[in-house]
One Martini backbone bead per residue (centre of mass of N, CA, C, O) as a GRO file, in nm:
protein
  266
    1UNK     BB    1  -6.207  -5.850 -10.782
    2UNK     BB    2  -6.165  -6.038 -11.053
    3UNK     BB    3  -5.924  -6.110 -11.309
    4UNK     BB    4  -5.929  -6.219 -11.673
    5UNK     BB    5  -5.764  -6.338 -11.893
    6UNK     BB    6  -5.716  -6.279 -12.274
    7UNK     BB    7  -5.498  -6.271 -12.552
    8UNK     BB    8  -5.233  -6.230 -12.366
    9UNK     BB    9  -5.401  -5.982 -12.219
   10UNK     BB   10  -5.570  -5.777 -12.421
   11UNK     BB   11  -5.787  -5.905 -12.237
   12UNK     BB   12  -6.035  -5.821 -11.980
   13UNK     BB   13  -6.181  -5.935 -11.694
   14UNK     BB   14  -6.401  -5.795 -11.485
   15UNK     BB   15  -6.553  -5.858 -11.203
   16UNK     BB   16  -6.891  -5.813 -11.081
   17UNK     BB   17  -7.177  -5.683 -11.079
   18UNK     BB   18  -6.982  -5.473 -11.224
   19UNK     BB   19  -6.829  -5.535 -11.515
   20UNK     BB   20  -6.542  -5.563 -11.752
   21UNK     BB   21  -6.424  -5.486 -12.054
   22UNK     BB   22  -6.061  -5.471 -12.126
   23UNK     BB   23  -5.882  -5.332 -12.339
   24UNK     BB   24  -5.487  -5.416 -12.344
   25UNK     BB   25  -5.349  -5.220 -12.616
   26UNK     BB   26  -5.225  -4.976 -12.637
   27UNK     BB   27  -4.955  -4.944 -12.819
   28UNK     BB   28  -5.214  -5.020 -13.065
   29UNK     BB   29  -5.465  -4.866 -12.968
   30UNK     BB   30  -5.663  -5.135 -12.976
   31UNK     BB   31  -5.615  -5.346 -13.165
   32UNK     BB   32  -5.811  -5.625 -13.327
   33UNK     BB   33  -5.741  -5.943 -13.326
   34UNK     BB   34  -5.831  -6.264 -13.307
   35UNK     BB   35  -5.811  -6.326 -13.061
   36UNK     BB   36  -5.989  -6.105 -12.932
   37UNK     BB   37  -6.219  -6.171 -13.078
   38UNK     BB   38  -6.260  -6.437 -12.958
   39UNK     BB   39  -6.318  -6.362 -12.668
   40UNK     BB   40  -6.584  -6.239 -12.683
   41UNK     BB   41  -6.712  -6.528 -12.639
   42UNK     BB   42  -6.620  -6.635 -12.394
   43UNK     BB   43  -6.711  -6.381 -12.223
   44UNK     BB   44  -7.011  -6.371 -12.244
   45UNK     BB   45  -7.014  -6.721 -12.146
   46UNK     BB   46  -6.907  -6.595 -11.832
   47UNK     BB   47  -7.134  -6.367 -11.797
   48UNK     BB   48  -7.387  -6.523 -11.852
   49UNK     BB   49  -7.305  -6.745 -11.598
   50UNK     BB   50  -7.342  -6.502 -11.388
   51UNK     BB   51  -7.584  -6.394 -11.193
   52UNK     BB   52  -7.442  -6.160 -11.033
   53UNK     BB   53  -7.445  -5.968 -11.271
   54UNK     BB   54  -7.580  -5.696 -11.408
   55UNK     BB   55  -7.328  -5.506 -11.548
   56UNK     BB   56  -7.154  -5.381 -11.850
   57UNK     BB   57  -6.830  -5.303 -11.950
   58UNK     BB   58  -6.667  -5.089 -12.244
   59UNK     BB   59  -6.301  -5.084 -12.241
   60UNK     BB   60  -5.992  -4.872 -12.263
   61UNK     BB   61  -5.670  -4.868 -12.254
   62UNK     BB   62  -5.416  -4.632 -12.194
   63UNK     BB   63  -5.207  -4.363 -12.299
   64UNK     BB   64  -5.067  -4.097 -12.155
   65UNK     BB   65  -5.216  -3.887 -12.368
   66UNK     BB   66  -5.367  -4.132 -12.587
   67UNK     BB   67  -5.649  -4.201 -12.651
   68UNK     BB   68  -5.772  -4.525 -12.702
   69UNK     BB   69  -6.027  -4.764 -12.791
   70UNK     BB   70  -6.021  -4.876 -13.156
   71UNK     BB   71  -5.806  -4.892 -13.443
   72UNK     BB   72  -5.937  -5.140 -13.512
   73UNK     BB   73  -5.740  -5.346 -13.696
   74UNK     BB   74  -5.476  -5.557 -13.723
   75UNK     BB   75  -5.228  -5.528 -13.945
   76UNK     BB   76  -5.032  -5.751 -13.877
   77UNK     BB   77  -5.252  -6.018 -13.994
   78UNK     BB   78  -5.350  -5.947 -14.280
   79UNK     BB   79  -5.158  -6.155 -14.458
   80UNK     BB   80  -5.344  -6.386 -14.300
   81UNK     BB   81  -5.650  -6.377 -14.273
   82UNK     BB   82  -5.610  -6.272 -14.625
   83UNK     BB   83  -5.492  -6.517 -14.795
   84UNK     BB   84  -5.790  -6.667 -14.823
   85UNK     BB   85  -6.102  -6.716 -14.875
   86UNK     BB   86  -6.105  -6.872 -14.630
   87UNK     BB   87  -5.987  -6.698 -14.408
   88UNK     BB   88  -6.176  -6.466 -14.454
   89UNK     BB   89  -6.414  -6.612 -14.371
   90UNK     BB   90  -6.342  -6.652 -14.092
   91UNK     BB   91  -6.292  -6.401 -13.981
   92UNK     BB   92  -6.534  -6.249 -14.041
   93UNK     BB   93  -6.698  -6.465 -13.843
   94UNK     BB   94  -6.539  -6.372 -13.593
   95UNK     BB   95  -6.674  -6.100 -13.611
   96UNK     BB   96  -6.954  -6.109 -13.620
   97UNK     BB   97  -6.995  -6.275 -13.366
   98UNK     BB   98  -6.877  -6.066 -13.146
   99UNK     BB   99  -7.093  -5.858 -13.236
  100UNK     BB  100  -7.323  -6.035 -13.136
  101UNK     BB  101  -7.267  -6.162 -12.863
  102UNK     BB  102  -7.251  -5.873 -12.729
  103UNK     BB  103  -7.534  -5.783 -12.802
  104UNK     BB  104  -7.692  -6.003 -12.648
  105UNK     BB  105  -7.648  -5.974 -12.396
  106UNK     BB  106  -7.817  -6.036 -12.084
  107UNK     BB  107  -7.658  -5.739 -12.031
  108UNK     BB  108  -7.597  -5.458 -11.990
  109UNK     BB  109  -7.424  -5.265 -12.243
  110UNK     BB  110  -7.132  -5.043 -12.186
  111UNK     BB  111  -6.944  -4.773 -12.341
  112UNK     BB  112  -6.584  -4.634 -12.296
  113UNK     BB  113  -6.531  -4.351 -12.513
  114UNK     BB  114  -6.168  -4.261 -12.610
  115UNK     BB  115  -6.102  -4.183 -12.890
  116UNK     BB  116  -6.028  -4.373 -13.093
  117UNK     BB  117  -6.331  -4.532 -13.332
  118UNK     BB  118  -6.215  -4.767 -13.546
  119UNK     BB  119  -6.402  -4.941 -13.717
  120UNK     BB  120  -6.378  -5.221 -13.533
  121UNK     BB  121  -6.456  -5.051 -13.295
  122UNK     BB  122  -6.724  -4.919 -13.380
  123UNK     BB  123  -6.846  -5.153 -13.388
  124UNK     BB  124  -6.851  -5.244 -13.120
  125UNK     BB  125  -6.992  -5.007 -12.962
  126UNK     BB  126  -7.263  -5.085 -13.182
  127UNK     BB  127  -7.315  -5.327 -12.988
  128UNK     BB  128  -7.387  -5.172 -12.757
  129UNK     BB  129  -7.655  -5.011 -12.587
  130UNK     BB  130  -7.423  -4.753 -12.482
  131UNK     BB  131  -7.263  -4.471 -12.532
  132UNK     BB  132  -6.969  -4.311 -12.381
  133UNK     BB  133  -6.818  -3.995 -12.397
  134UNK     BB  134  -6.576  -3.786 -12.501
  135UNK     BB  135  -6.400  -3.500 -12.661
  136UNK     BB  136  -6.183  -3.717 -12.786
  137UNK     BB  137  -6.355  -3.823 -13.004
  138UNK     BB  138  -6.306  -4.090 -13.315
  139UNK     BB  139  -6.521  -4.175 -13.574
  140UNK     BB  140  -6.545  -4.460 -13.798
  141UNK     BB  141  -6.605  -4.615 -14.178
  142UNK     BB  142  -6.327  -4.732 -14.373
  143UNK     BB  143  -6.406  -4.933 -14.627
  144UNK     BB  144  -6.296  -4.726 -14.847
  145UNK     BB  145  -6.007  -4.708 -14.777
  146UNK     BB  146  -5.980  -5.063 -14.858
  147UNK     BB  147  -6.184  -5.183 -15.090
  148UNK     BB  148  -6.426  -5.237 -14.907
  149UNK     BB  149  -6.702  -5.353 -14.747
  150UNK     BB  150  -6.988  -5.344 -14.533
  151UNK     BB  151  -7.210  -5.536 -14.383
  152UNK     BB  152  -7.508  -5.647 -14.315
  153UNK     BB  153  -7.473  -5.663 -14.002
  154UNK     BB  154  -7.368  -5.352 -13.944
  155UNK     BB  155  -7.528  -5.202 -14.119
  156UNK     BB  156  -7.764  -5.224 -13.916
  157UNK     BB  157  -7.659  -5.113 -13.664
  158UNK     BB  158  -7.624  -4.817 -13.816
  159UNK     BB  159  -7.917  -4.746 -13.883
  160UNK     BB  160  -8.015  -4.779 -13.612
  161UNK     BB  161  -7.875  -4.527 -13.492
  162UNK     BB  162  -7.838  -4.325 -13.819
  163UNK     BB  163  -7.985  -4.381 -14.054
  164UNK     BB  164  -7.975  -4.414 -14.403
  165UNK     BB  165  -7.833  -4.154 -14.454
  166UNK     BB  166  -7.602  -4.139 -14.266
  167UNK     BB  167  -7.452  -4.430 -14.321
  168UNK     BB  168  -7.377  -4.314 -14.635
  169UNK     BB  169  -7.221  -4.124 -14.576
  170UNK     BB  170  -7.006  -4.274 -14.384
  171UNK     BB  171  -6.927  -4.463 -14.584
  172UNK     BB  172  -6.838  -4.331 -14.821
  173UNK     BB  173  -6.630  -4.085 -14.686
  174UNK     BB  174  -6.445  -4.200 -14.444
  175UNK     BB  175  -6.523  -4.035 -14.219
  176UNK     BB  176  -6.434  -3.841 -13.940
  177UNK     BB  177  -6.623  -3.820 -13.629
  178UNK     BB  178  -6.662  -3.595 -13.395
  179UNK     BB  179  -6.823  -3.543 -13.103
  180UNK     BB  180  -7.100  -3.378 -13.128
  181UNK     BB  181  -7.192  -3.505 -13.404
  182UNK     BB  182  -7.218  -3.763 -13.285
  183UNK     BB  183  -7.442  -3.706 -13.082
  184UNK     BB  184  -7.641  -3.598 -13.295
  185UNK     BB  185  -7.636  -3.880 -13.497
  186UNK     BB  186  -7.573  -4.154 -13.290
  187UNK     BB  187  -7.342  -4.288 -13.175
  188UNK     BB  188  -7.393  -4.139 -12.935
  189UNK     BB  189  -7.532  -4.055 -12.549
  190UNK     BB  190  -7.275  -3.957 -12.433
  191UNK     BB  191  -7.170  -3.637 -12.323
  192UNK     BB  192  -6.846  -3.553 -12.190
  193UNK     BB  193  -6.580  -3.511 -12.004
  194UNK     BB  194  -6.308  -3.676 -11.952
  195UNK     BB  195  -6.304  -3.609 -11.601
  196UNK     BB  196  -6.640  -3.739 -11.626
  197UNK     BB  197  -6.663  -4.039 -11.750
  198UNK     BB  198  -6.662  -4.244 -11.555
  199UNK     BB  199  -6.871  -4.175 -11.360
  200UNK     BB  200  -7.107  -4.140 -11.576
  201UNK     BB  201  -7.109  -4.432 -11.601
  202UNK     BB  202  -7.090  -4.557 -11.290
  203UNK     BB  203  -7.397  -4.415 -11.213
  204UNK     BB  204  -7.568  -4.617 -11.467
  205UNK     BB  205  -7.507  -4.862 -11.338
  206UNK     BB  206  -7.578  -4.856 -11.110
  207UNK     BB  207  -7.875  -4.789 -11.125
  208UNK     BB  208  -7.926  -5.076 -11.280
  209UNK     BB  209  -7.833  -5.259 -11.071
  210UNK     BB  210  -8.107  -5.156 -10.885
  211UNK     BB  211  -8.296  -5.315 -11.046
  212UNK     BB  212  -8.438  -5.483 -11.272
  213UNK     BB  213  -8.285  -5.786 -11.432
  214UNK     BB  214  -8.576  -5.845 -11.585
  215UNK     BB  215  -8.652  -5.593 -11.703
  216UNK     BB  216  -8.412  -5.563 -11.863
  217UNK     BB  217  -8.404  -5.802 -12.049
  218UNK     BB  218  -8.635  -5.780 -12.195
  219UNK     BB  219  -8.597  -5.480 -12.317
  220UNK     BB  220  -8.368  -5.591 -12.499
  221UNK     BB  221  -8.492  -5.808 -12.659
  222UNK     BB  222  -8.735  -5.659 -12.787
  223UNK     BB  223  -8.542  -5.448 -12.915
  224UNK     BB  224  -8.399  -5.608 -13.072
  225UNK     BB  225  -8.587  -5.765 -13.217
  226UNK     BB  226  -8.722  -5.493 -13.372
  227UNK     BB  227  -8.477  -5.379 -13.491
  228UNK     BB  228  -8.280  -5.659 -13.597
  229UNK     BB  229  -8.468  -5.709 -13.861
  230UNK     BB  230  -8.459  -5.825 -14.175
  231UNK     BB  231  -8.602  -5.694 -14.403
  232UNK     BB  232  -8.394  -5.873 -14.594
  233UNK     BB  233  -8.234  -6.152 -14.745
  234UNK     BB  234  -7.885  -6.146 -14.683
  235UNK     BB  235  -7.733  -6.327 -14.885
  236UNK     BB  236  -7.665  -6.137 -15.118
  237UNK     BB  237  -7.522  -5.915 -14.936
  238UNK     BB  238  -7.325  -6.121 -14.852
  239UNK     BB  239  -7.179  -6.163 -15.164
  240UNK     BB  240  -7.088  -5.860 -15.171
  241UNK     BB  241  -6.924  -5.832 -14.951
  242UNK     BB  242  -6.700  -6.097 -14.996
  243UNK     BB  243  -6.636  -6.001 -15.280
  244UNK     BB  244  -6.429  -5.783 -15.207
  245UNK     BB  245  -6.188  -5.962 -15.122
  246UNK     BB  246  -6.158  -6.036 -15.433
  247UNK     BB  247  -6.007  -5.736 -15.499
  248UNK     BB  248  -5.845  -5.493 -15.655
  249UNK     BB  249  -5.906  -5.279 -15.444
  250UNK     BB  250  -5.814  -5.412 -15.201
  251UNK     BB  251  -5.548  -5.472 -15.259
  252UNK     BB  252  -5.456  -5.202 -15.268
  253UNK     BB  253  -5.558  -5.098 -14.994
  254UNK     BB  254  -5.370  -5.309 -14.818
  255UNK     BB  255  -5.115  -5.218 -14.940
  256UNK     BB  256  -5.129  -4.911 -14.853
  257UNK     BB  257  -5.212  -4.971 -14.554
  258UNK     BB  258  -4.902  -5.068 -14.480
  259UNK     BB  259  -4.743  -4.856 -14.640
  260UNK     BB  260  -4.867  -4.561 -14.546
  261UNK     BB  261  -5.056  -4.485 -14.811
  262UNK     BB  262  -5.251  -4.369 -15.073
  263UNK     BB  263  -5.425  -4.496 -15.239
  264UNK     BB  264  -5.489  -4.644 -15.607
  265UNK     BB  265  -5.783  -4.620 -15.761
  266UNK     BB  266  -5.968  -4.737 -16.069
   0.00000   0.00000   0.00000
């Protein structure tokens, strides 16, 4: 099995029938630089190119008793990435595609959650086409903690999975979901113990190798065209969202979330 780095190390392509993307910054939980965002459409388009793929899986390195698939976006590039309208608009754009690009992909993806999955970690999860996870998981979606909207196509993605009323929750309240609320609201699709969560990823990647990957894949293409067609045009929904980064309200979320301090919204 070959492996490619990407992001300075950040992420790897494990190759092979079964391949792996696996996030690999555990020091800092995994969280999402540009970088990072970026490689995801490289790994898509190395992944799409190679007929061997069977299945994919979406995992992250931890630190020894300290499990996290991803706590979200870099905080330290935050000063760069919205330092203007245009880099906002471009950074916001490379989140996006990442999540679509992997949404898209060609084959089975497996996300493999363990512990924190927030923020832009919960996006990469609910673009995977089946989560598991163990029960130390803890998901959560938290732009109303830093004064910004979450878009409209994650917020399509997030309906998709856990329905109109729990998606207004979970925005609304930026609570963090604990393991088997997520199993039940639909977050996540297997919940395992920790030292069962390999194994049992493992056994349906396999599953799925040893099938059809033309009728695996038209099924993926159907269901997803099915579910993620935009009731309506979204072009104002996303003005709302864009706006959002313009305001009173992130500036202060954004400064009190560096400061690691409570918010202080008027």
């Amino acid at each position: 099995m070959s492996t490619t780095s990407f992001a300075d190390g950040r992420v790897l392509l494990h190759g092979g029938e079964i391949s792996r993307i696996e996030l690999n910054a555990p020091e800092r939980r995994n969280a999402m630089s540009r970088a990072m965002w970026a490689a995801m459409a490289e790994i898509c388009d190395v992944l799409d190119g190679d007929d061997s793929v069977r299945v994919v899986l979406l995992t992250a390195a931890s630190k020894a008793g300290k499990p996290a698939f991803c706590a979200g976006a870099d905080i330290s590039e935050f000063e760069e990435v919205y330092a203007t309208p245009q880099s906002t608009k471009a950074y916001n754009r490379l989140v996006r595609d990442a999540q679509s690009r992997l949404r898209s992909l060609a084959r089975p993806l497996l996300a493999r959650i363990s512990g924190a999955c927030v923020g832009g970690g919960c996006g990469l999860a609910l673009a995977a086409d089946l989560r598991f996870a163990d029960h130390s998981v803890r998901m959560g979606i938290t732009p109303t903690r830093l004064g910004l909207a979450y878009s409209p196509e994650d917020t399509l993605q997030l309906i998709e999975k856990v329905g109109p009323t729990v998606a207004k929750d979970l925005l609304f309240s930026a609570r963090l979901v604990e393991a088997e609320e997520a199993r039940a609201i639909g977050l996540i699709d297997r919940l395992v113990a920790p030292d069962a969560l390999e194994d049992a990823v493992m056994d349906y990647a396999r599953q799925l190798a040893g099938l059809s990957a033309q009728s695996i894949r038209a099924a993926k293409t159907i269901v997803n065209g099915l579910t993620a067609a935009a009731p309506v045009d979204l072009s104002p929904l996303r003005s709302v969202f864009e706006a959002s980064f313009d305001s009173e309200d992130f500036r202060e979320g954004r400064q009190a979330f560096l400061e690691r301090r409570p918010p202080r919204f008027r």
